[in-house]
C-alpha positions in Angstrom: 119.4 117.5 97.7 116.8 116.6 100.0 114.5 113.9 100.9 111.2 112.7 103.0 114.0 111.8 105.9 113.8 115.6 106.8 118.0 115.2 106.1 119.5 116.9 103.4 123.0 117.2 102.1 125.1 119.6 99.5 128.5 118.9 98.3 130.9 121.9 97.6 134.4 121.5 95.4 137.4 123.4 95.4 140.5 123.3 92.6 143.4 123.0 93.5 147.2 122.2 91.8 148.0 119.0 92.0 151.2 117.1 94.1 152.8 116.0 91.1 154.3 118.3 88.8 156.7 116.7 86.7 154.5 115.8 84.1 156.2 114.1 81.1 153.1 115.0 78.7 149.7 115.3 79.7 146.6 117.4 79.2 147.6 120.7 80.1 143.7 122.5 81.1 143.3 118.8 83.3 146.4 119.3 85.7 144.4 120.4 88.7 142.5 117.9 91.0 139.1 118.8 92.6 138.5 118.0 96.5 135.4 117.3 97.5 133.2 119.0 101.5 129.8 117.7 102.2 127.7 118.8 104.3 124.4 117.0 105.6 122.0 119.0 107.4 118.3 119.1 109.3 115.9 121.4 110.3 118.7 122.5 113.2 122.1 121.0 112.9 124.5 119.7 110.2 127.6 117.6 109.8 130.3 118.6 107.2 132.2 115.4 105.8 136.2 116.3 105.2 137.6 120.0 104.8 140.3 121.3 102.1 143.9 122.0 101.9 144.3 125.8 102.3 143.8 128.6 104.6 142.1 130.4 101.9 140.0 126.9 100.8 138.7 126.6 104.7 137.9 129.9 105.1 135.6 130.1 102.1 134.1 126.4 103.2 133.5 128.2 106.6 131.3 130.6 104.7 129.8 128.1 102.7 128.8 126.4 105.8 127.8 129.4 107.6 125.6 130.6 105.2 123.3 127.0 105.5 122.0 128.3 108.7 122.7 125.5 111.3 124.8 124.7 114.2 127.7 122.3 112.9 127.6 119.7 115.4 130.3 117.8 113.8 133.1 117.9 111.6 133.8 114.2 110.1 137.1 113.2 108.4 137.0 110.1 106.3 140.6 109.0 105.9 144.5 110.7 107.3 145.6 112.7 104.1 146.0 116.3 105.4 143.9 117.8 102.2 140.9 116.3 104.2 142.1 117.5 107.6 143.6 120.9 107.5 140.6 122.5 107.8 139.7 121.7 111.7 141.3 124.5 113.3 139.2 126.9 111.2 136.0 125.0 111.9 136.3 124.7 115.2 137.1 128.9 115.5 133.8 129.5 113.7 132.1 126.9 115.1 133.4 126.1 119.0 130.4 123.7 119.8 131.2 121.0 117.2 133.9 117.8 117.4 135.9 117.0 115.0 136.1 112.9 114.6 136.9 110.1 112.3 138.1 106.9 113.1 141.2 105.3 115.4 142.7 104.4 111.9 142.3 108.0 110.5 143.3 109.7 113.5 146.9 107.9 113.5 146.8 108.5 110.0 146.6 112.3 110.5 149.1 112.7 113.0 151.7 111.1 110.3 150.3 113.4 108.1 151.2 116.7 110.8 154.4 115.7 111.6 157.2 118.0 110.3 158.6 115.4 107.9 154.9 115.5 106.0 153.7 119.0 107.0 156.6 121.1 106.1 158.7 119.0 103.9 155.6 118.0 101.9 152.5 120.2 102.0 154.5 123.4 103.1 156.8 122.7 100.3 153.6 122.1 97.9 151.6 125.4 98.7 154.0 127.7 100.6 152.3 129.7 103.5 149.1 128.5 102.4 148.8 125.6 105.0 147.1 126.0 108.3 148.5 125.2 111.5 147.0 121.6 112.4 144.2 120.5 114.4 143.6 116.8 115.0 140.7 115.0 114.5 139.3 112.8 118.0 138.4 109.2 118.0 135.1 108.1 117.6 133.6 105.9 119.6 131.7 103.4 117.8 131.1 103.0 114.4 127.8 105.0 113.8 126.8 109.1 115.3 123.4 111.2 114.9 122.1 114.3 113.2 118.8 114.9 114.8 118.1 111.5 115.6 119.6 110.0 112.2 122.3 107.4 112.1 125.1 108.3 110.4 127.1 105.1 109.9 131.0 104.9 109.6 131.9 102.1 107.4 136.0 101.0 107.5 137.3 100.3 104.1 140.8 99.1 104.9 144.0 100.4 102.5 142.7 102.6 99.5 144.4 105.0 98.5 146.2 104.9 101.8 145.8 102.8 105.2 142.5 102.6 107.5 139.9 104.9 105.3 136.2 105.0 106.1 133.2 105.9 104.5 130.0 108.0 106.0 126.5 105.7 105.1 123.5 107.8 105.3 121.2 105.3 105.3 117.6 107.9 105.5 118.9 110.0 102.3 121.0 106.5 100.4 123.7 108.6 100.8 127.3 107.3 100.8 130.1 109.8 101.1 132.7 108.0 100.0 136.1 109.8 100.9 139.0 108.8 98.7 137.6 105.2 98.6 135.9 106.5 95.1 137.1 109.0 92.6 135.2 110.6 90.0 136.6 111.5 86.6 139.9 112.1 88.2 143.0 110.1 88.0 143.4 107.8 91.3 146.0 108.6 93.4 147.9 105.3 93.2 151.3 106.1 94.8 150.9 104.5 98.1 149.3 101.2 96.6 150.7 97.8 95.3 148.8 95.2 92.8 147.5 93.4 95.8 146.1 96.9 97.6 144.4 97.6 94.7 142.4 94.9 94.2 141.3 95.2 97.8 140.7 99.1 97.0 138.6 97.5 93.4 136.2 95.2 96.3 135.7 98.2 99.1 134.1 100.3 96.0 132.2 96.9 95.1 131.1 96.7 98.6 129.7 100.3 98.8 127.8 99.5 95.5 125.7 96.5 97.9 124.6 99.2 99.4 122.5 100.1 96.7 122.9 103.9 97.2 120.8 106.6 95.3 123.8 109.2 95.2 127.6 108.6 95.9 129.8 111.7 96.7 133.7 111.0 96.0 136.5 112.3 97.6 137.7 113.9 94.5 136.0 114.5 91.9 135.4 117.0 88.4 133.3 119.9 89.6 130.1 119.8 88.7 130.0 116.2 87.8 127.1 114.0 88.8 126.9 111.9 92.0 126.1 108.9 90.2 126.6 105.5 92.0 127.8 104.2 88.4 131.1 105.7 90.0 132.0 102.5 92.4 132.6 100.7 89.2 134.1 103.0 87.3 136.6 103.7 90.6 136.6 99.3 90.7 137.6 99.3 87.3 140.2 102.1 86.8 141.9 100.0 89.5 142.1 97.0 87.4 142.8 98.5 84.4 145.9 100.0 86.2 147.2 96.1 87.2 147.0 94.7 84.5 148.6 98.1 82.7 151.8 97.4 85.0 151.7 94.2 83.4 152.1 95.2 80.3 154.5 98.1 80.7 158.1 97.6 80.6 158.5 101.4 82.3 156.9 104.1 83.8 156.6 106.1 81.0 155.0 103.4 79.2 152.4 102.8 81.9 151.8 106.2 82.4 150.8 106.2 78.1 148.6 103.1 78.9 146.2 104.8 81.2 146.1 107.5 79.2 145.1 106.8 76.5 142.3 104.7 78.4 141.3 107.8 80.5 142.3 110.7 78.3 140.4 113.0 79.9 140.5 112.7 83.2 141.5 115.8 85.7 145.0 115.2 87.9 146.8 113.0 85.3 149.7 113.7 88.1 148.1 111.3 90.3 149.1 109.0 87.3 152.2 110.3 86.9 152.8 109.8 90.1 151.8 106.0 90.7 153.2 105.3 87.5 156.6 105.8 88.7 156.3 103.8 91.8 154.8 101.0 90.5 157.0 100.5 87.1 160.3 103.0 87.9 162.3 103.3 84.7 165.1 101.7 84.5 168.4 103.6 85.3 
C-alpha cells in the first residue's frame, strides 16, 4: 500500500506449526500460527519490521525483499521472541549495508532468547535443524530512525506478551506495526502473562488505537486477513475475556473450553492451550 508520503509498505506471512502441541481438542485445519514481516519502502531504500523462525522462512523473506528493488537500510525487531529475530544473520549476508536494531529492552530480551537453555532446548527442540545460527539485534539510540527523511517512531509498550515490546509508528502512511502487542484472528500467546499483565497488555493496544491509525499490522496474524485498526480492540478484548475466563474456571481444561467456544475459530488454539495451563493448572 502506498500513500501521497512517497512511503509505502507490504506485509508478507509465513505458516508455521505452532509451540504447543498437546492439544486436548481443538480445531484441527487451525493448529498453525501465521507470523507476520513488513516491509516499508521509498523511492531508494526500505526497512523490513521483524523476520521469521526458519532458515528456509528467511531465505524466502530475503527474496521477498530482494525482489522490491531497494537497499534495506535497516532491519527492525519489535520485541525478544526468537521467531522475530532469527532471521538477522540472513539479512545481513544478503544485505551487508543494513543494521539490525530494536530497543535496549528487546535486545536483552533476545539474548535470553539465544542462550542454549532457549535456543536448543526450546526452538531446536521445536523445529529440528531448521533454526539459524543467531545474530543479535543492536541498540537503538533514541526512540525514533528515518527512511528517506521519514520518522519512523519506536513506541515502548511494556510487558505484552512478554517484557519490554515496542511498536514501529509510521506517522506519513498511519501506519502502526504492531509486533506481538496485537494479534489478529489468532489465539494470544498468554503463557508468560498474569491477570495484572494483561490488563496492562488490554491498555498498550488501547493506546495504539489514540493513535488513530489508518492500517495496523499485527505480529501474528491469519494470512490474508485485513489490516484493520478494529484489531486493537478486538486484541484489548480477547485479553479481558481471558481474566475474567480464569475466573470462572475451576481448571485448565475448563478455561481452555471457555475461550473456545468464544473464539472458535481462531488459528493457534495452542497459544490457548498453552496459557490455559499456566494460568489455571489442573489440579493433581
Amino acid at each position: 500500500m502506498s500513500s501521497t508520503s512517497g512511503l509505502a509498505y507490504a506485509v508478507r506471512t509465513a505458516t508455521r506449526q505452532g509451540l504447543t502441541r498437546d492439544l486436548p481438542h481443538g480445531p484441527d485445519d487451525l493448529q498453525w500460527v501465521a507470523n507476520t514481516a513488513t516491509l516499508i519502502y521509498g523511492d531508494r531504500d526500505a526497512v523490513l519490521v521483524d523476520t521469521y523462525t526458519s532458515i528456509e522462512q528467511n531465505a524466502e523473506l530475503v527474496e521477498w525483499v530482494t525482489s522490491f528493488g531497494r537497499q534495506l537500510t535497516h532491519i527492525f525487531i519489535t520485541h525478544g521472541h526468537g521467531d522475530h529475530f532469527f532471521g538477522i544473520g540472513q539479512f545481513l549476508e544478503a544485505f551487508p549495508e543494513a543494521k539490525a536494531i530494536a530497543s535496549k529492552g528487546s535486545v536483552a530480551g533476545a539474548h535470553t532468547q539465544g542462550e542454549p537453555k532457549w535456543r536448543d532446548g526450546f526452538w531446536e527442540k521445536l523445529f529440528p535443524g531448521q533454526i539459524p545460527e543467531i545474530t543479535y539485534p543492536e541498540p537503538l539510540d533514541g526512540d525514533f530512525f528515518e527512511l528517506e527523511g521519514h520518522r519512523l517512531e519506536v513506541m515502548e509498550m511494556g510487558y505484552t506478551d512478554t517484557v519490554d515490546t515496542t511498536s514501529l509508528w509510521v506517522p506519513d502512511l498511519g501506519l502502526v506495526v504492531a509486533g506481538d502487542v496485537v494479534y489478529n484472528d489468532t489465539h494470544q500467546f498468554t503463557a508468560e502473562t498474569t491477570p495484572e499483565s494483561r490488563e496492562h497488555w488490554a491498555q498498550a493496544a488501547e493506546r495504539l488505537a489514540e493513535l488513530n491509525p489508518v492500517a495496523v499490522v499485527a505480529g501474528h496474524k491469519k494470512p490474508n486477513t485485513p489490516d484493520h485498526p478494529m484489531i486493537l480492540a478486538q486484541t484489548a478484548g480477547y485479553l479481558r475475556s481471558f481474566n475474567a475466563a480464569v475466573e470462572g474456571s475451576r481448571t485448565a481444561e475448563e478455561l481452555y473450553d471457555r475461550m473456545l467456544r468464544l473464539y472458535p475459530r481462531r488459528a493457534n488454539p495452542g497459544a490457548l492451550w498453552g496459557g490455559a495451563k499456566v494460568a489455571k493448572p489442573t489440579p493433581a
